[in-house]
Structure formats: C-alpha cells, structure tokens
C-alpha positions in Angstrom: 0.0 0.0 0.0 1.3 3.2 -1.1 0.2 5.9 1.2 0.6 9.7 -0.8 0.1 12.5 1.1 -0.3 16.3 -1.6 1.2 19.3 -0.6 0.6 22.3 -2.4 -2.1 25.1 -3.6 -5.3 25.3 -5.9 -3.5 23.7 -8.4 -3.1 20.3 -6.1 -6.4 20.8 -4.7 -7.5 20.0 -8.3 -9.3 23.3 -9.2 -10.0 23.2 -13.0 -10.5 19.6 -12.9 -14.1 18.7 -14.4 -14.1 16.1 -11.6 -14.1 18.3 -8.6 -11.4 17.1 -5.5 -9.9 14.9 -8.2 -7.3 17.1 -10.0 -4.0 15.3 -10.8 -3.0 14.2 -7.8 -6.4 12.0 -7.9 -5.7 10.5 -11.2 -2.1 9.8 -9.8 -3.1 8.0 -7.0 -5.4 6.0 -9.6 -2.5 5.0 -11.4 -0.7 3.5 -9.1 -1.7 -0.2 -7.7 -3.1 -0.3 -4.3 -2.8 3.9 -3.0 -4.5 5.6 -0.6 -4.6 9.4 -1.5 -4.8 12.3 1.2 -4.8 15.6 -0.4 -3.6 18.5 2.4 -3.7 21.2 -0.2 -5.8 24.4 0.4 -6.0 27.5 -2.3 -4.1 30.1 -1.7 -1.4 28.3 0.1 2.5 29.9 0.3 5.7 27.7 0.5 5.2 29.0 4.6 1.9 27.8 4.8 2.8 24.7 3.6 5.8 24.3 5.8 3.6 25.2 8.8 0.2 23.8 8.8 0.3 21.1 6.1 3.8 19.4 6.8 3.1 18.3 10.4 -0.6 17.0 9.1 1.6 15.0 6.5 4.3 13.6 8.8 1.5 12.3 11.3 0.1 10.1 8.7 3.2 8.2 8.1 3.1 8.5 4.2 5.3 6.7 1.9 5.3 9.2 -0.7 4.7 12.8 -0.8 4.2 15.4 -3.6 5.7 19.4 -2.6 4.1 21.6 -5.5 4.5 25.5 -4.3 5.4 28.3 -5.3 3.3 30.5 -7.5 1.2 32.5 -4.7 4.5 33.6 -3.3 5.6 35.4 -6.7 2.3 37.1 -6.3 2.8 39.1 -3.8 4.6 42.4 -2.4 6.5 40.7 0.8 8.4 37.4 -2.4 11.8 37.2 -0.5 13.5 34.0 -2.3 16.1 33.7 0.4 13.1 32.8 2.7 11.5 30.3 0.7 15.1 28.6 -0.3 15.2 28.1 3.9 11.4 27.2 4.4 11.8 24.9 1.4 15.0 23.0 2.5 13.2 22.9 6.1 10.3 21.2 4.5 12.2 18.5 2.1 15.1 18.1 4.8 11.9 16.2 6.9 10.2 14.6 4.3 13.9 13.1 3.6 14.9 12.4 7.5 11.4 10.3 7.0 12.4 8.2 4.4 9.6 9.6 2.3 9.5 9.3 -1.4 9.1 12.8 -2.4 7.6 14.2 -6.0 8.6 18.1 -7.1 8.3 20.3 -10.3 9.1 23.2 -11.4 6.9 26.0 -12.4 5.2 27.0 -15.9 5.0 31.1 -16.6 2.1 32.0 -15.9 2.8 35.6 -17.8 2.8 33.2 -21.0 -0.4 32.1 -20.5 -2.4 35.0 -18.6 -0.9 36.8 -22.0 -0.3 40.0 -19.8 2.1 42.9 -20.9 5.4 42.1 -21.2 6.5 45.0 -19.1 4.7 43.1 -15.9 5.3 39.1 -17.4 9.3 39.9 -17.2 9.2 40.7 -13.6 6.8 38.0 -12.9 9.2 35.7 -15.3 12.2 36.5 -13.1 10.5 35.4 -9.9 9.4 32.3 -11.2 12.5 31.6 -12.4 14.1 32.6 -9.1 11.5 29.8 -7.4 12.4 27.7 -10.2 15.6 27.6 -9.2 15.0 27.1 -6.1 13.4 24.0 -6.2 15.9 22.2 -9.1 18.3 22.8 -6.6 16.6 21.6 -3.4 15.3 18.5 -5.7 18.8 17.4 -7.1 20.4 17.7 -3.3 17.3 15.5 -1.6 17.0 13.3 -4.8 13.5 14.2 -5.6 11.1 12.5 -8.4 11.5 16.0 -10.1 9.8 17.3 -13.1 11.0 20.5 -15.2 7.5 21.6 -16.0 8.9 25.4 -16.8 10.3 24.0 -19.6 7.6 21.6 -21.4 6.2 23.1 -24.1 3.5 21.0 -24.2 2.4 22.6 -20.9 1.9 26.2 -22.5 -0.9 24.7 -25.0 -3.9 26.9 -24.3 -6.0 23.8 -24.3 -3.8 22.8 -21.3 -5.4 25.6 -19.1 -8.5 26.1 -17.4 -10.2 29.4 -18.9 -8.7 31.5 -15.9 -5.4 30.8 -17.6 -3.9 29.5 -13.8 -5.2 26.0 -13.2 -5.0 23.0 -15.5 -7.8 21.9 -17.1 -8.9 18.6 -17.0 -6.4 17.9 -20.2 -3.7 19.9 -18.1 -4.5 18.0 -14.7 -4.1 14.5 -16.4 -0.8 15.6 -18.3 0.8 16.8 -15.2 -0.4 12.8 -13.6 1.2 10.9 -16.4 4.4 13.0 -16.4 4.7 12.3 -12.6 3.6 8.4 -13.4 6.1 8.0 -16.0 8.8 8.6 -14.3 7.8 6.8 -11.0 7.6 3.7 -13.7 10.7 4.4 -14.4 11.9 3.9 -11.2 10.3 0.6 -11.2 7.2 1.4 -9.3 4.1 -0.4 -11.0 2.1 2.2 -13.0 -0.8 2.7 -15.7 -0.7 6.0 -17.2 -3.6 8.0 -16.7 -6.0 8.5 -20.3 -4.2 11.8 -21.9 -7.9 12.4 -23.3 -10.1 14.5 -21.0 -13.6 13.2 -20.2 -15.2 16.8 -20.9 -14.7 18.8 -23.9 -11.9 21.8 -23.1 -12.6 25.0 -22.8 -14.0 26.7 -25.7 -13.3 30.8 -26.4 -17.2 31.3 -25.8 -16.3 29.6 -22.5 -13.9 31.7 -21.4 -15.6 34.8 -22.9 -18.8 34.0 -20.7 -16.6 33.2 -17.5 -14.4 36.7 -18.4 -17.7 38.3 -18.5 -19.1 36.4 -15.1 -16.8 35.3 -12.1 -13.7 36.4 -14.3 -14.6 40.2 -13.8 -14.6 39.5 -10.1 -11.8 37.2 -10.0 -9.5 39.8 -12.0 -10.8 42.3 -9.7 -9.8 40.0 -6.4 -6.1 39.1 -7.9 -5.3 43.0 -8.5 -6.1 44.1 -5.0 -4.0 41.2 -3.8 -0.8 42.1 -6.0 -1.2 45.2 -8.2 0.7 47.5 -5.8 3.2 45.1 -6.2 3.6 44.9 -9.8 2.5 48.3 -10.7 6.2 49.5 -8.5 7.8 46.2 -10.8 6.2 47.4 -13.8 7.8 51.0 -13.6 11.3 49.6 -12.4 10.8 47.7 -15.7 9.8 50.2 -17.6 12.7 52.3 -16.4 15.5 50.1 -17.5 14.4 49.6 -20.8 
C-alpha cells in the first residue's frame, strides 16, 4: 500500500479539474496499484503555509510518498523574499527526507505566458518564477527528488492545457501533469498505468472563457489586482525604467 500525502495550492487541490477534488494528484493515485490518496492542499497556500500547517498534518500520517508543489502565490505578492523560501523549502524537504519519504517536485510554468499580460509586468513576474524555479531544481537534485522540469515543457503552454482563468490546468492539463509524474515513478520501477491523456469533458472553448471573463472572471480579476497590483504596478515601472 502506497500511502501519498499532496502538498501544495489550488492547483493540487485539483481546481480546473471537471471532476471536482480529483485534479492530478487524484488520477495519480489512480494509477498507481493499491494507493490511498490524502490531499492536504488548500488554495491560496504559500511555501510557509505549507511548511507550517500542512507538513506536520503530512508527517503524522506516516506517508510513503509525498508530492511538494509550491510556489506560485509567493511570486504574487509584495512581501516574495526567495532567500526565505530557499530556507522554508529546504526545512520542509530536509523532513520529508529524515522520514524516508519518497518525495515528487516540479518546477513551475509562466504564468505571464499564458495570462498573455504585458510584457513589461510578465518579465518581472518571469524572473521570480525563475528565481522559485531555481530554487526547487536545486533543493530536488540535493534531496533526490522525483523532479519534473515543468517550466520548460512546451507542451504545458498549449492553451487547451489551461483552465479558462489561464492558472489552473484543465482537466487535459490536470491528467498531463499525472502521467508526467507516473512515467517517471515507472521508471523507477514502481508499477504504473498512465492515466487516459484524453479529457472526459470537452476543453474549454473561447465562448467559455468569454462567458466566464464576462461572469466570475470580472470578479476574480478584480480579487487578484487588490492582492498584487501595488506590487507589480512598482515592478512594472522599475521595468519600464531600465528599458
């Protein structure tokens, strides 16, 4: 029995999925023989929030295999300090390790490439993921992580990938991420059946997205900006000023 514990943020939590609390870590656990899944994820999360109130949850269930995926929220907002998550981070996967747990990380798409905002803010944005990005490659190599470079899989930046807020996979995206994360724990010789690449809902259409822009999306946008606009709108004119 393979017990998997998910850390993470919406995008663990499965949001975009068409089978809501499924996601990819769902369709994971479905691949592999004999796993009991216990998803510890919440929306919103930060690498700190994970490290503090999903970690100990995790260690007290005595998983065998654990999935870190963290990161995004942080580049979001005004306080990002990468030295801090680079400690919290090492904190978290120097546990895991002590444990003998099997641990599963990846790095992080752009999500300026597929929001499709200015390039003045998405180069700023870019930096911090890559900064995360970073990060993590070097925290995974050092603890031996099952590690995925998602930053740089183009398949991943495929609108159809992409739930229509352009931040959480849809169902397509959410079964992609699964089978890149079953292959290579087959690899490793862990007895797996790849998840069905073809969604079981059609993906988002542009009328979709254009009813959900004109619906929640208004108030979503609206919600994100107060969150981080101070933020970028000081990144944006340091941007602007260098070039």
């Amino acid at each position: 029995m393979i017990k998997l514990v998910c850390l993470g943020d919406s995008v663990t939590v499965g949001l975009g999925d068409s089978v809501r609390g499924r996601g990819w870590t769902g369709l994971l656990a479905e691949s592999l023989e004999s796993a009991e899944l216990t998803n510890l994820a919440t929306c919103g999360a930060r690498v700190a929030d994970v490290a503090r109130d999903q970690l100990p949850r995790a260690l007290e269930l005595g998983p065998s295999m654990v999935t870190v995926l963290v990161g995004v929220n942080d580049t979001l907002r005004a306080d990002f300090d990468p030295h801090q998550i680079s400690t919290v981070l090492e904190h978290l996967l120097d546990r895991l390790h002590a444990a003998r747990i099997t641990v599963l990380t990846a790095t992080l798409p752009d999500p300026g490439l597929m929001l499709r905002i200015p390039a003045v803010l998405r180069r700023p944005l870019a930096r911090r993921i890559g900064e995360v990005n970073a990060i993590v490659a070097d925290l995974a190599g050092r603890y031996e992580t099952v590690h995925l470079d998602l930053a740089r899989n183009p398949v991943l930046y495929e609108p159809r990938m992409w739930s229509v807020d352009r931040l959480h996979p849809s169902e397509r995206g959410h079964r992609r991420l699964a089978r890149l994360f079953a292959a290579e724990l087959g690899e490793r010789g862990l007895p797996v059946h790849l998840p069905d690449p073809e969604p079981t809902g059609a993906d988002p259409t542009f009328w979709t997205s254009a009813f959900w822009m004109a619906t929640a999306g208004t108030a979503w946008v609206a919600r994100r900006c107060w969150d981080f606009f101070p933020a970028f709108a000081v990144l944006a004119a340091r941007e602007m000023w260098k070039t």
